[in-house]
N, C-alpha and C positions, 0 to 999 in steps of 0.2 A: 709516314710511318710513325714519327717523331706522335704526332698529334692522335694517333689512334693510341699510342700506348700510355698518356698521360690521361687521357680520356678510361680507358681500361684502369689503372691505376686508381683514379679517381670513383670507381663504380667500386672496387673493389674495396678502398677504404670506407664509403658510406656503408656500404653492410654491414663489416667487422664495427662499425659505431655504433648500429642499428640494432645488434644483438643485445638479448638481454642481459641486465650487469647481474652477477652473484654479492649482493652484500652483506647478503645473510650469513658465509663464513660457511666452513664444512661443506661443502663439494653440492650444488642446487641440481647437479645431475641425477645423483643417486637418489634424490627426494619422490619418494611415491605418492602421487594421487590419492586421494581419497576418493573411495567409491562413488559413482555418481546419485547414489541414493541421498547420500548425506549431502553432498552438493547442493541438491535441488531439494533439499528437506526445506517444508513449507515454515514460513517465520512466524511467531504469536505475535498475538499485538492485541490491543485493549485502546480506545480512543471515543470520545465523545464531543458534540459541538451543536449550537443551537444559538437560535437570533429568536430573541424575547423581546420586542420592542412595541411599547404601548403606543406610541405617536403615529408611528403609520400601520399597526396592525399588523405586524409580523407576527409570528408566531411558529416554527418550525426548527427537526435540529433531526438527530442521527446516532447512534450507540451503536457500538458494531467491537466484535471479540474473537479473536479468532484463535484457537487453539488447536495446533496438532493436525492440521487441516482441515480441522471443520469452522465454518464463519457462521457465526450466528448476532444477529443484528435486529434493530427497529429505526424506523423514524417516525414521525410525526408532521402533521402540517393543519394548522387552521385553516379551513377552507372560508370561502367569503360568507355561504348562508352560515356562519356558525355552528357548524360540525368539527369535529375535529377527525379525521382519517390518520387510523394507527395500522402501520406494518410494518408486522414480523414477519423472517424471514430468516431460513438458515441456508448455507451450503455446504455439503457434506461429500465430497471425493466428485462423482461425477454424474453427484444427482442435480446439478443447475441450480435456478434460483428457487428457492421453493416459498413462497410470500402467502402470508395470511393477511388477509385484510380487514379491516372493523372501522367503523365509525361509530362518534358520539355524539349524539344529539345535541344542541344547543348551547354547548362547550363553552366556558368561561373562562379563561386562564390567569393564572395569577400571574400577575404581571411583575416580572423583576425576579422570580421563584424559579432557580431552574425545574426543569417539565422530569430531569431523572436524577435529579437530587445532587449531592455533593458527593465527592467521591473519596 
């Protein structure tokens, strides 16, 4: 009996441990949620990146912006016969990826020059 009640005891002290602490001050009970809209409100961002390497022939990179939940983006990539393949591409709510595609003929790249400039 001894040994169930200190086992009981012991269950009962890890939860009261296990609760979350208030340290924020003024009562974390009373604190309301924020709507689930603004929760899940999509994040902006702006990033770009790219490998320009004259020795082994790299050439390819990425710009991608996304606003308010729309993503709009390209990359680039040097293909071996010397075309270059450029795609755009936007996403907008829950129209998927939507990519244009282009190539340029006989593409020469300046080597060491980023491909979308400095920012």
């Amino acid at each position: 009996m001894c040994e169930r009640l200190v086992i009981l005891l012991s269950l009962a002290v890890t939860l009261v441990v296990a609760l979350p602490q208030n340290y924020g001050g003024g009562g974390g009970r009373g604190k309301q949620l924020q709507p689930l809209q603004q929760q899940n409100a999509p994040m902006n961002y702006d990033f770009q990146w790219e490998v320009n390497d004259q020795e082994y022939a790299n050439f390819y990179g990425q710009k991608e912006v996304a606003t308010n939940g729309r993503v709009e983006g390209s990359y680039h990539v040097l293909l071996p016969d010397n075309r270059l393949m450029k795609v755009t591409y936007y996403v907008d709510g829950d129209s998927g990826f939507v990519p244009t595609i282009t190539y340029e003929n006989n593409y020469s790249p300046s080597w060491g020059s980023p491909y979308y400039g400095r920012r």
